[in-house]
N, C-alpha and C positions, 0 to 999 in steps of 0.2 A: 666671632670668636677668633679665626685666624687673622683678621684686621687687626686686633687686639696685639695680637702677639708680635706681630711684625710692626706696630707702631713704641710697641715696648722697646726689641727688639734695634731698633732705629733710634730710639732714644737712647739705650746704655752704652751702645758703640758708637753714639756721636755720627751719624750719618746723616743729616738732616741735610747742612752745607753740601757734603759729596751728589745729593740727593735733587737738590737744589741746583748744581751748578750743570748734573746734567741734562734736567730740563730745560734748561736754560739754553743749551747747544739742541738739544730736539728741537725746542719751541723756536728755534733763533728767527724764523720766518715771522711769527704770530707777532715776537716782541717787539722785533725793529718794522716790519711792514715789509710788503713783498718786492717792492724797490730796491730797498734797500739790502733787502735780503741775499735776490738777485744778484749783487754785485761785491755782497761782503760772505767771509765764513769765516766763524770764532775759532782760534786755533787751541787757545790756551787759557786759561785763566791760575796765577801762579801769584801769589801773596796778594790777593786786590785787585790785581793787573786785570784786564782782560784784554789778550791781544787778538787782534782783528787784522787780518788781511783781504782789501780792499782787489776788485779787478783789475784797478786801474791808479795810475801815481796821482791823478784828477779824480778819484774817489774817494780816494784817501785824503786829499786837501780841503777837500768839502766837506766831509763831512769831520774832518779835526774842525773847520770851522761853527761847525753844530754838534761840538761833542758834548759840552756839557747840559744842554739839555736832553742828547740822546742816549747818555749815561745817564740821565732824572727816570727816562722811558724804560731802558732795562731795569732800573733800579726797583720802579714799581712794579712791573711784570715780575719780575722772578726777587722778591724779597730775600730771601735766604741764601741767594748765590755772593753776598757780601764783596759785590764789586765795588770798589773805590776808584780805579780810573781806566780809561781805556787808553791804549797803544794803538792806532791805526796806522798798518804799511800798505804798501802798493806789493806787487806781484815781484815774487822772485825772478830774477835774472837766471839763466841759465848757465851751468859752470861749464867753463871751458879745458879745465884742466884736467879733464878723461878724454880720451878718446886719439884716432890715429895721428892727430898731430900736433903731436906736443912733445916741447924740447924737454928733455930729462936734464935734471941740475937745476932746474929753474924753477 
């Protein structure tokens, strides 16, 4: 009865995708494998995109070299997350322009 209602419910506000794409960040280990999982975390997924930041700038290289079959792997795993391509970066750099010594004007 209340499955019922909450799959209505789901259906009239169009949340199936919402629904979808955040299993898809829970499940991120299950879908990609645990290696890979290890060394990537989904940041964002924004028109199709899904952007992925990598451990490493060598993480990110290799696997842009296997992305289209590792976009085939999410694609099957999470159906309804309507991913169309991935973005894979390497690890943010850390900003330098906080902190005690920085020229002001610049």
């Amino acid at each position: 009865m209340i499955a019922n209602v909450l799959d209505e419910l789901i259906a009239q506000r169009d949340w199936n995708s919402g629904l979808a794409e955040g299993t898809l960040f829970a499940t991120w280990p299950q879908v990609v494998g645990p290696e890979i999982a290890e060394h990537t975390t989904p940041l964002s997924l924004l028109d199709g995109k899904l952007l992925v930041q990598c451990s490493s700038t060598a993480w990110a290289t290799q696997l842009t070299l296997v992305s289209s079959s590792l976009l085939q792997q999410i694609r099957s795993c999470a159906p309804g997350a309507l991913v169309e391509s991935l973005e894979l970066i390497g690890p943010q750099a850390p900003s330098w322009k906080r902190g005690h010594y920085i020229v002001t004007g610049k």
